[in-house]
C-alpha positions in Angstrom: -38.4 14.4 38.8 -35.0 13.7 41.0 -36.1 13.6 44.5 -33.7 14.7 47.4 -32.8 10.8 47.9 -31.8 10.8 44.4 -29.7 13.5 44.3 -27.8 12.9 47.7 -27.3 9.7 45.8 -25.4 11.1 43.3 -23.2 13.5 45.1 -22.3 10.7 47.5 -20.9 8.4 44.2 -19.2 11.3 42.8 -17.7 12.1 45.6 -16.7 8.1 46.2 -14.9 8.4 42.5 -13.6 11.5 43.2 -12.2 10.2 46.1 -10.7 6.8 44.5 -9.1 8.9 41.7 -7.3 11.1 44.2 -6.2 8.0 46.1 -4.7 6.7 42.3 -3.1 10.0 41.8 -1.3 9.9 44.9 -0.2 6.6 44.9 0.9 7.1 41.2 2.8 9.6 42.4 4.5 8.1 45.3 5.0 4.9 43.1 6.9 7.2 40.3 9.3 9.1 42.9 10.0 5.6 44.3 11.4 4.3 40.5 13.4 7.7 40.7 14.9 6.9 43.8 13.6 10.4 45.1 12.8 11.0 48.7 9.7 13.3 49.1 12.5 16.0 50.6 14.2 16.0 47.5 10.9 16.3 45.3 9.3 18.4 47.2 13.1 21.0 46.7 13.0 20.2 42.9 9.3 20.7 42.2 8.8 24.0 44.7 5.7 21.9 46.5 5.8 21.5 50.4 6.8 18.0 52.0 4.0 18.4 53.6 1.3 19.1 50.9 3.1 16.1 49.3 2.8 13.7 52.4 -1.0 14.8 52.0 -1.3 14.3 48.4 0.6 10.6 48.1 -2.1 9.6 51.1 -5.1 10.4 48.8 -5.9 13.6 50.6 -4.9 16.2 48.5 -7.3 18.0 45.7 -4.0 19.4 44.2 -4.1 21.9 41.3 -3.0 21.7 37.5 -0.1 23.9 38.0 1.4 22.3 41.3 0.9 19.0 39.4 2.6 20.1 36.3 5.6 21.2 38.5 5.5 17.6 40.3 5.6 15.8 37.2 8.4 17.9 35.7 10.7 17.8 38.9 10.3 14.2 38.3 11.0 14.2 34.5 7.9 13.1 33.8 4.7 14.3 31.1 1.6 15.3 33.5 -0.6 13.2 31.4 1.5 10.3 33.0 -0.3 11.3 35.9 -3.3 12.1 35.6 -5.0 9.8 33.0 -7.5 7.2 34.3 -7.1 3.4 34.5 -4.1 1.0 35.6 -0.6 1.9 35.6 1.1 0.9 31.3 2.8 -1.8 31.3 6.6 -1.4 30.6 6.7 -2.9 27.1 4.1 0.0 26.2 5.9 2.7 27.8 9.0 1.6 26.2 7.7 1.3 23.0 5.9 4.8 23.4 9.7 6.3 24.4 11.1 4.4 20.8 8.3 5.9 18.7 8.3 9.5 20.0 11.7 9.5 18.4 10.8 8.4 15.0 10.5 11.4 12.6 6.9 12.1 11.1 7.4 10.6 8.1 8.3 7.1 9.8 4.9 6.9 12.1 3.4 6.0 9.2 5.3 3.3 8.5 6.0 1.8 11.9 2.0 1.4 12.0 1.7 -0.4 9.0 4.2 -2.8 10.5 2.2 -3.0 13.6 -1.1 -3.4 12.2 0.4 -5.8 9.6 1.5 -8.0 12.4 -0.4 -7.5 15.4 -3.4 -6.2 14.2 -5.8 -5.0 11.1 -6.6 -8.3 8.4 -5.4 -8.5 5.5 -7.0 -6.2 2.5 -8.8 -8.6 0.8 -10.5 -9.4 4.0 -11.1 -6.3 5.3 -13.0 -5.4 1.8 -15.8 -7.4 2.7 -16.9 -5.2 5.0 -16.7 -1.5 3.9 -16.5 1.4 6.2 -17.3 4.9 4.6 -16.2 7.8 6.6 -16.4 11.8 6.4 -18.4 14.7 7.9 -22.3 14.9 7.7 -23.5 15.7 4.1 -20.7 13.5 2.6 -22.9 11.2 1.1 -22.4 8.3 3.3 -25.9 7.2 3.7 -27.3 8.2 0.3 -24.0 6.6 -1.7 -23.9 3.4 1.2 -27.3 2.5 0.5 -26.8 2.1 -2.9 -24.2 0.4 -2.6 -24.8 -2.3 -0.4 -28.0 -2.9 -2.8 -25.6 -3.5 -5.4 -23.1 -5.5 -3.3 -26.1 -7.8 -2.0 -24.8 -7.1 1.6 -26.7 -5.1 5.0 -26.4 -1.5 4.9 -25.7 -0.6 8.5 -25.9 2.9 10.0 -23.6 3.1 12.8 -25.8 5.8 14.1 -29.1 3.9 14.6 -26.7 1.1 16.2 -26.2 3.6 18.8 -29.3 4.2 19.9 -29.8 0.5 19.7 -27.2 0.1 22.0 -27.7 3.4 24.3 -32.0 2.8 24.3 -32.4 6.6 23.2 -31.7 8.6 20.4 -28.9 10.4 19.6 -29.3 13.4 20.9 -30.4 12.6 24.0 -27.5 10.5 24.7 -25.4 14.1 24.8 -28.0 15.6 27.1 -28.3 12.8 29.4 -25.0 11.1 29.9 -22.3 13.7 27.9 -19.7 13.0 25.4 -18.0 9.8 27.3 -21.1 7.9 27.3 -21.8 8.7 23.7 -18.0 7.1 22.8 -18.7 4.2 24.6 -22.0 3.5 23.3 -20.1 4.3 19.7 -17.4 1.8 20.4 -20.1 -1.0 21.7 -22.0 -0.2 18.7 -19.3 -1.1 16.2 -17.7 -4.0 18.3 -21.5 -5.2 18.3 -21.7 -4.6 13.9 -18.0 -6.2 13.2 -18.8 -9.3 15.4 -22.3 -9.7 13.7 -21.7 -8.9 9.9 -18.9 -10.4 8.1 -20.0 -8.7 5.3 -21.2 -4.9 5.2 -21.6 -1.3 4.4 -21.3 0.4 7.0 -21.8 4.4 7.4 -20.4 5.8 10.8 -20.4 9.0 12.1 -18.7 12.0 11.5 -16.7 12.2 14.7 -15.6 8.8 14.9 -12.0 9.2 13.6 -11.8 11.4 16.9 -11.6 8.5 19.0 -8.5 6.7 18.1 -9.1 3.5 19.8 -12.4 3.4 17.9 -11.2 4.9 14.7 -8.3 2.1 14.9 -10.5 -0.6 15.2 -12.6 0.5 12.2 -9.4 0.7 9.9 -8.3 -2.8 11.3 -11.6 -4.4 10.7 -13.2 -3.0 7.5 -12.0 -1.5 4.0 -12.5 2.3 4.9 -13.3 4.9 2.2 -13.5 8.7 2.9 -16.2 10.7 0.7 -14.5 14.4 0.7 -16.2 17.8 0.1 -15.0 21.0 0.8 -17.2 23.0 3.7 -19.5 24.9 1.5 -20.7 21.6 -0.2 -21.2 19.5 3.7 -23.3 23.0 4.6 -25.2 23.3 1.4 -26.0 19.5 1.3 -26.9 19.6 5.1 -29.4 22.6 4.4 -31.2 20.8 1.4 -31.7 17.7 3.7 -34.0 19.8 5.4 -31.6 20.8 8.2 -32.1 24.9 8.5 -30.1 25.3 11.4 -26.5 26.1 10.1 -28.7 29.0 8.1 -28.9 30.8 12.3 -25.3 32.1 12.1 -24.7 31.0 8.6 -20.6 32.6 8.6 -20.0 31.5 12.3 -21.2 27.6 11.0 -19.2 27.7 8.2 -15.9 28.9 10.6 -16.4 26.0 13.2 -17.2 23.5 9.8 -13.8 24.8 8.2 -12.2 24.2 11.9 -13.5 20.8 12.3 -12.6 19.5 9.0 -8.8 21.1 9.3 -8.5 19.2 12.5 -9.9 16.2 10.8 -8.0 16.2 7.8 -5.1 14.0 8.5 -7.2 11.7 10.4 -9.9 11.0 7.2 -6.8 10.6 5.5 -6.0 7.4 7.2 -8.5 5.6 4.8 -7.7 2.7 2.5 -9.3 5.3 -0.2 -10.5 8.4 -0.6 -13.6 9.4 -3.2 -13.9 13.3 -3.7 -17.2 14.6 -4.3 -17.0 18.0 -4.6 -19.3 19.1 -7.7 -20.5 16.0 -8.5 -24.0 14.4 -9.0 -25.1 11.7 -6.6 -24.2 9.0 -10.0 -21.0 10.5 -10.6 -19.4 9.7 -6.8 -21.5 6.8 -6.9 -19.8 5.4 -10.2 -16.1 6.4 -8.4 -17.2 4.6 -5.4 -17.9 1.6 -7.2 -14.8 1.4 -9.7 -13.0 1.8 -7.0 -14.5 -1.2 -4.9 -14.5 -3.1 -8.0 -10.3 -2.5 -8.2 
């Protein structure tokens, strides 16, 4: 049980990061109406903020809300998130190159990331098939349809989920309870970092959400031969109920509405794979014997 100590403890170091983040924010702030050549008179007209409130907040001292921010950032021509993320200032190359790929059309992101993974990043196909990635929502098939294929392949069958609490000392759920979402993706990321420097050769099943984390997700489609296992919703719930899983069966229709939500934002994320096996309606030997033509190819 948390004693007093314990939890003065813990306000004082929130309070402590709460206090350095405002002190980044302001001088962020200050350090962007510098580059503009804007005196805090003239920002403080444009944005409808006081001078004063502004003199407060560039100092560190002000606990400023999201829509005087947002009214700060555009008087300064500037996106909030500019602002407000965590971590070191970009450097200019990066914020350059973000400006010249924000005004490529959808259809050439795609192929402005091939040529940057092709040249700064991802290895080459043929390496990259050596250690296979299988992606896709719980109930996909990833473990069953991994296992037996890594038997065949004569390679570890790793499951990025145990790595986790490998990595984290707990098990899965806990890690939510304990330490929230942020811990979880760093754990995740550690975890895979950890699996790609230690097995050259693999099948590797990850978790659902990964592809939600783009610097994870980006290093697992620049370091392994990725395959997505589709189903529609009503195959992921009915799968997940016969592993023994009654849980979704609470508020079966509300389940299936957040299942249907989650896999439309996912979509065009999964679809990032090398390869895609759909197995919707078939037997565990039918996506298995797709899944291996198509490694064999």
């Amino acid at each position: 049980m948390a004693t007093r100590t314990d939890t003065a403890k813990k306000h004082r170091r929130a309070e402590d990061g709460e206090g350095e983040y405002l002190r980044t924010l302001g001088e962020r702030i200050r350090a962007a109406r510098a580059r503009r050549g804007m005196t805090r008179k003239i920002l403080a007209r444009d944005s409808g903020v006081s001078e004063r409130y502004l003199a407060q907040l560039e100092s560190g001292l002000g606990n400023i809300s999201i829509v005087l921010l947002r009214q700060i950032a555009r008087a300064m021509g500037l996106p909030v998130s500019d602002l407000v993320r965590d971590g070191p200032d970009r450097p200019v190359e990066l914020t350059l190159l973000i400006q010249t790929l924000a005004r490529l059309s959808p259809k050439d992101f795609a192929q402005a990331r091939n040529l940057l993974t092709k040249n700064f990043g991802a290895a080459a196909e043929h390496e990259r098939r050596h250690r296979i990635a299988l992606i896709g929502l719980r109930g996909a098939g990833k473990s069953t349809l991994g296992m037996k294929l890594a038997k065949e392949l004569r390679v570890p069958f790793v499951e990025l989920d145990r790595e986790i609490e490998r990595e984290s000392g707990t098990r899965l759920g806990e890690i939510f309870d304990l330490y929230g979402q942020a811990a979880y993706r760093r754990y995740e990321r550690r975890a895979l970092e950890n699996v790609i420097a230690q097995y050259d050769r693999a099948v590797i099943a990850t978790g659902g959400s990964i592809v939600s984390e783009p610097a994870t997700f980006d290093l697992l489609l620049s370091a392994c031969y990725t395959i997505w296992l589709s189903a529609v919703p009503e195959e992921h719930m009915n799968r997940v109920i016969a592993q023994g899983d009654y849980r979704p069966m609470a508020d079966n229709e509300a389940a299936m509405d957040d299942l249907r939500r989650i896999l439309d934002g996912r979509n065009a994320l999964y679809g990032k794979a090398d390869a895609t096996v759909a197995t919707t309606g078939k037997t565990v030997e039918q996506s298995y014997g797709e899944l291996r033509s198509l490694i064999r190819s």
